[in-house]
N, C-alpha and C positions, 0 to 999 in steps of 0.2 A: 467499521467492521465490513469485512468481503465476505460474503456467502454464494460459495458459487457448488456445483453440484460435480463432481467428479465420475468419469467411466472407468469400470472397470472391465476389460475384457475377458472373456472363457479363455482362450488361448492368444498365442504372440500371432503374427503371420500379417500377411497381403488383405486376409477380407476383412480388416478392421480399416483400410485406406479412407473409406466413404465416411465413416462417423469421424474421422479424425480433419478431413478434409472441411466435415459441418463446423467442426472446432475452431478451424481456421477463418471461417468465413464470420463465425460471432465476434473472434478475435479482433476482425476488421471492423465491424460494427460496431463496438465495445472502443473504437478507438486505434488502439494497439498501434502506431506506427513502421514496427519493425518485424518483420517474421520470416525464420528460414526456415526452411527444410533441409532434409538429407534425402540425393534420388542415387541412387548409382546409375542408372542407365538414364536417367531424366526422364524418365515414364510419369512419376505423379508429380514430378516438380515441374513436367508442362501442362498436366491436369490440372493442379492447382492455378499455375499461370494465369492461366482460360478462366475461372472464376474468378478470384482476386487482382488480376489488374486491369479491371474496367477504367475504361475513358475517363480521364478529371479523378483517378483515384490514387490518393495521398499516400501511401506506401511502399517500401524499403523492402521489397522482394527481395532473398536470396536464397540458392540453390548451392549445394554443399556435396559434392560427388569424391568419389575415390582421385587418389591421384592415377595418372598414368605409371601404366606399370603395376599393381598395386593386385590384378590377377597374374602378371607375368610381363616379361619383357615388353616393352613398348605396348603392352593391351591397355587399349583406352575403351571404359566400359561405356563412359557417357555419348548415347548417340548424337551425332550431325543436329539429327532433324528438329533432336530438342534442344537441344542448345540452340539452335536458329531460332523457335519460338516464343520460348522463354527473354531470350534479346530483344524479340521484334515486339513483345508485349509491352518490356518495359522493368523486365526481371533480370537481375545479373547472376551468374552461374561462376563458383569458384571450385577448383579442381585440386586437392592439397594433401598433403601428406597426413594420415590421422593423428592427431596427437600421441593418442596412446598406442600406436600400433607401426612404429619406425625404425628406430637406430636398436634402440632397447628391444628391443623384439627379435629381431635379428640376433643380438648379440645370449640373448637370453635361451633361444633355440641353440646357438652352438654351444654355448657353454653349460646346458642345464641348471640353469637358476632363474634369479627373478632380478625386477628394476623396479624402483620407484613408480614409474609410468603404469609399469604393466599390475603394481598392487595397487595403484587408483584406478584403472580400467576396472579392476574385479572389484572393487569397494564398491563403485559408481555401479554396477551390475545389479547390485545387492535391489536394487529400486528397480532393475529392468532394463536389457540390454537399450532399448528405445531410447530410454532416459538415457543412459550413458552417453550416446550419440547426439541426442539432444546438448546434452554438456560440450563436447568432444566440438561440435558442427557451429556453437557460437563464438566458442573462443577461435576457431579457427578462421571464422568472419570476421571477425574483430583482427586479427593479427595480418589477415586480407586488405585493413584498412574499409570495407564494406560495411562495416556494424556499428555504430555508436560504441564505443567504454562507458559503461555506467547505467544504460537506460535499461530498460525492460523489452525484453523479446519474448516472441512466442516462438518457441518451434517445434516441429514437428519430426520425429523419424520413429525406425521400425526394428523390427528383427528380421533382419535378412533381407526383404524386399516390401514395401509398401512400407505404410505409418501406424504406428498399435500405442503412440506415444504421442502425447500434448504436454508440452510445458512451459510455465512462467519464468523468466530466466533474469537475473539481472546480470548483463553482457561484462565479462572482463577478458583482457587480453592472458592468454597461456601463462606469462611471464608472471600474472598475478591470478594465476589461477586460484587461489585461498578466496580472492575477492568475488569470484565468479557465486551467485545465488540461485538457490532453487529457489523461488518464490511461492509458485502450486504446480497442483500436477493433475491436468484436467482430462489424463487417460492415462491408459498402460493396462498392459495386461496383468492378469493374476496371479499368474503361474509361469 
């Protein structure tokens, strides 16, 4: 039996980054091999960095940003500086199209309907946009080639900017998304 204690947040946002960041750091302690996050600008995926990839330490870093483009034309949100440090740590940073938010989205806005894609997006909501991303940011490691298939990840993402979400994941690639697991859910907000 696992007994482990779950957070719940007052609200989604930025100032839940630090308790979710301590999450991450048990995660390492506890073991955990593998853990990604979601940064759009690479703001807490090189805070994180800074903590979790100390000297002689055994982990599978990875950062998970918007693709280019993704605010508009050629805008690339992920900045320079973090993506240089997160590298020089020891952390890889993958830049990718969202799963749930691409071809079908697009076609879903011109034509006023819906996709497959876009009713697992809102299904996976149901737990917390965090979470959704959480799902959304491993499979798309995995499809990167960056994530193990099969093993157990932790990651971490937010609503809108920072982290309000921790979760136990077992990693599958998009193509077998069915197989993809929530394992626990060691945060998220409430509401």
């Amino acid at each position: 039996m696992i007994r482990r204690e779950t957070i719940y947040f007052q609200k989604p946002g930025p100032d839940n980054t630090d308790v979710c960041l301590e999450l991450l750091v048990q995660a390492k302690e506890l073991g955990f091999k593998h853990i990604v996050v979601a940064s759009t600008t690479g703001e807490s995926g090189a805070k994180a960095a800074r903590v979790l990839l100390t000297p002689g330490a055994d982990l599978n870093y990875v950062v998970v940003g918007h693709s280019v483009g993704f605010r508009g034309p050629n805008v690339d949100e992920f900045l320079p500086e973090h993506l240089q440090e997160i590298t020089r740590l020891g952390g890889k940073v993958f830049k990718g199209t969202i799963l749930t938010h691409s071809l079908e989205t697009s076609i879903a806005e011109m034509f006023k309907g819906s996709a497959p894609t876009l009713l697992i997006a809102n299904t996976l909501r149901r737990l917390g946009h965090g979470i959704k991303v959480c799902c959304e940011i491993v499979m798309e490691a995995v499809d990167a080639g960056l994530l193990p298939e099969g093993e157990e990840v932790v990651a971490a993402a937010g609503t809108a900017r920072g982290w309000d979400a921790v979760a136990v994941l077992r990693a599958a690639a998009s193509k077998r998304f069915l197989s993809l697991t929530i394992l626990e859910i060691w945060a998220k907000p409430r509401g």
